[in-house]
C-alpha positions as CSV (number, residue, x, y, z in Angstrom):
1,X,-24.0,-16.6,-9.0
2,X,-24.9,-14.8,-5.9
3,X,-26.1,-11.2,-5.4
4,X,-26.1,-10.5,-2.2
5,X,-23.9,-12.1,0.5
6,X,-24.4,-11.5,4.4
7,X,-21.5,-12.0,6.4
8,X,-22.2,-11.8,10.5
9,X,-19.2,-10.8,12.5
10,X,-18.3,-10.4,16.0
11,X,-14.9,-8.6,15.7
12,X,-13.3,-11.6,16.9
13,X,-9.7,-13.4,14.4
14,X,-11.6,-16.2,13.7
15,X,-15.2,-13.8,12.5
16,X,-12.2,-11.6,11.1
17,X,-11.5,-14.9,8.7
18,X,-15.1,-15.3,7.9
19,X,-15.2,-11.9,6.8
20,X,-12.0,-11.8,4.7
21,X,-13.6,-14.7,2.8
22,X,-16.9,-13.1,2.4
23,X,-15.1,-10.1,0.3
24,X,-13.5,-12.2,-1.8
25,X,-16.2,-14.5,-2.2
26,X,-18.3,-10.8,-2.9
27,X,-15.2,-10.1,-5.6
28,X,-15.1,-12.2,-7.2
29,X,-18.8,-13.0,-7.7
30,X,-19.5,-8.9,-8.2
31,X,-22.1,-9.2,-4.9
32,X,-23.1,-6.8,-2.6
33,X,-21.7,-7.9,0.7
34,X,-23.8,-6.5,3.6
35,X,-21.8,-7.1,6.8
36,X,-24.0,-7.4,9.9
37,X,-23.0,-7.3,13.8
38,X,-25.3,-8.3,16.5
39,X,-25.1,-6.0,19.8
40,X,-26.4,-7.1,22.6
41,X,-29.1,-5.5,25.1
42,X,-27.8,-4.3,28.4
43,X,-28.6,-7.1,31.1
44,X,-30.8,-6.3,33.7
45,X,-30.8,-8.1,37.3
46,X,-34.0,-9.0,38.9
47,X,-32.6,-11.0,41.3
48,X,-32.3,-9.9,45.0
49,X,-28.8,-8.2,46.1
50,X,-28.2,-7.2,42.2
51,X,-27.0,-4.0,41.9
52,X,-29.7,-1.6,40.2
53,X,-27.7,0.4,36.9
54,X,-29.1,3.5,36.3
55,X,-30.9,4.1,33.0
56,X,-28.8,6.8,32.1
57,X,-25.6,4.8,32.6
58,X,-27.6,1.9,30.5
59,X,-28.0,4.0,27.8
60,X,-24.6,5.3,27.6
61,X,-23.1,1.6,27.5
62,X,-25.4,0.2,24.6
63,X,-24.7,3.5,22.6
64,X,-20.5,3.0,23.4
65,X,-21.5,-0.4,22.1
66,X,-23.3,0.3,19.1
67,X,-20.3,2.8,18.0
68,X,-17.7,-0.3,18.6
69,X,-19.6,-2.3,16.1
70,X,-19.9,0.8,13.7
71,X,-16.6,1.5,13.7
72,X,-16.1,-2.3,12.9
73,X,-18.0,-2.3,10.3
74,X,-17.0,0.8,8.7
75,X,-13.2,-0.8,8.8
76,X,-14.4,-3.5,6.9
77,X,-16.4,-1.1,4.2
78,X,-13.3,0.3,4.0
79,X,-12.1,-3.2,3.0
80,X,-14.5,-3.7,0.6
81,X,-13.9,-0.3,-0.9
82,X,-10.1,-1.0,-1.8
83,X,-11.4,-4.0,-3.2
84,X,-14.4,-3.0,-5.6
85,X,-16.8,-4.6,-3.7
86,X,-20.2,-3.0,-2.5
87,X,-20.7,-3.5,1.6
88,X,-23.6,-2.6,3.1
89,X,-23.1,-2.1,6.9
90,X,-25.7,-3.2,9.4
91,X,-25.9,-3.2,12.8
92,X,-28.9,-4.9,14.8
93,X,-29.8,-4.8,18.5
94,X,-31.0,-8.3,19.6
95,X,-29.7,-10.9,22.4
96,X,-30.9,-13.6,20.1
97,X,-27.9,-13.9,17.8
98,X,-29.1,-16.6,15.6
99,X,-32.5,-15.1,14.8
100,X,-31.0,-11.5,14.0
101,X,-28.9,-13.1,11.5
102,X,-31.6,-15.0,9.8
103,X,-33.8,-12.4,9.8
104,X,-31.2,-9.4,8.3
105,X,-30.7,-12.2,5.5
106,X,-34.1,-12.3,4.7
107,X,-34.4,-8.6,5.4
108,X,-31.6,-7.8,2.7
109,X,-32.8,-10.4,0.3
110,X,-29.1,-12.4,0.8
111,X,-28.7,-15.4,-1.2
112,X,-25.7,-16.8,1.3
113,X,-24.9,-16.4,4.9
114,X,-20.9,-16.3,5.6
115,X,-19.7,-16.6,9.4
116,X,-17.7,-18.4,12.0
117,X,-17.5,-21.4,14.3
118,X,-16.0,-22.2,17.2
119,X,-16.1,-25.8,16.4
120,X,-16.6,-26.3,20.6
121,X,-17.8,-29.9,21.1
122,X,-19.7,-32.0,23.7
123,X,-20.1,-30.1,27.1
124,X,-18.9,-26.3,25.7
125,X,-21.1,-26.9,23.3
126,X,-24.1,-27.6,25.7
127,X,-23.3,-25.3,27.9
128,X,-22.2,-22.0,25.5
129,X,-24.9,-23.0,22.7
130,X,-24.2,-22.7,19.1
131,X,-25.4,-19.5,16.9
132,X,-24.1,-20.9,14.0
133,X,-25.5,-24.5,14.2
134,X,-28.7,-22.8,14.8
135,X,-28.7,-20.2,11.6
136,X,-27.7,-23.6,9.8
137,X,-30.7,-25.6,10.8
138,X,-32.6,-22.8,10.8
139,X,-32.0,-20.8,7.5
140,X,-33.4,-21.9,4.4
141,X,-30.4,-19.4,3.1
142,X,-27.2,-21.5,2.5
143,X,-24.6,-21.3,4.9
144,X,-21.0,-20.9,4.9
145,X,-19.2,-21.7,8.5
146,X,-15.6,-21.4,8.3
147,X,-13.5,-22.5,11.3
């Protein structure tokens, strides 16, 4: 059935869901479940009267960032570990969401993508964009969206 799974998280209840499913979905289909989480880049400013962040103090944010989404994703290996299954942690620094997750698929050779949506409609949606509808029209992976 499938082999490898990818399952994109953000640490938020409703990715927490998506991610429950994935390891089951990994159980009971004996796949490897490589669990991914997107960190963002530092903003910087270049407009006038924005404050200028030292690179030092830059540096220390993304890394207290990219330990949050470890520890994240070791909680969930932990997961996977009480339940047989194999989960490959993975975390990518990008601020385009969508395309990290369609490439780490590709990357990890996963036969199915597993992750959340907000289900926001009409003006949200417009204005907050949609990672998920774009890995679905997107991806030539199949997608699961839970919401």
């Amino acid at each position: 059935m499938y082999q490898r799974i990818l399952a994109a998280t953000d640490g938020s209840p409703l990715s927490e869901k998506a991610v429950e499913e994935a390891l089951s979905l990994a159980a009971l289909s004996k796949a490897t479940l490589v669990v991914l989480k997107v960190v963002p880049r530092y903003p910087v400013s270049y407009f006038e009267g924005g404050l200028p962040v030292d690179a030092g103090d830059i540096k220390r944010i993304e890394k207290q960032w990219g330990d949050a989404a470890k520890a994240l994703l070791d909680d969930i290996k932990a997961k996977g570990d009480a339940l047989g299954v194999a989960v490959k942690p993975v975390v990518v620094k990008s601020d385009l969401v969508a395309e990290a997750i369609i490439s780490a698929a590709k990357k990890h050779k996963c036969d199915m993508i597993v992750m959340a949506s907000h289900g926001r409609k009409g003006i949200k949606r417009l204005l907050l964009g949609s990672e998920t509808q774009h890995v679905l029209t997107h991806s030539h992976i199949p997608v699961l969206v839970l919401r």
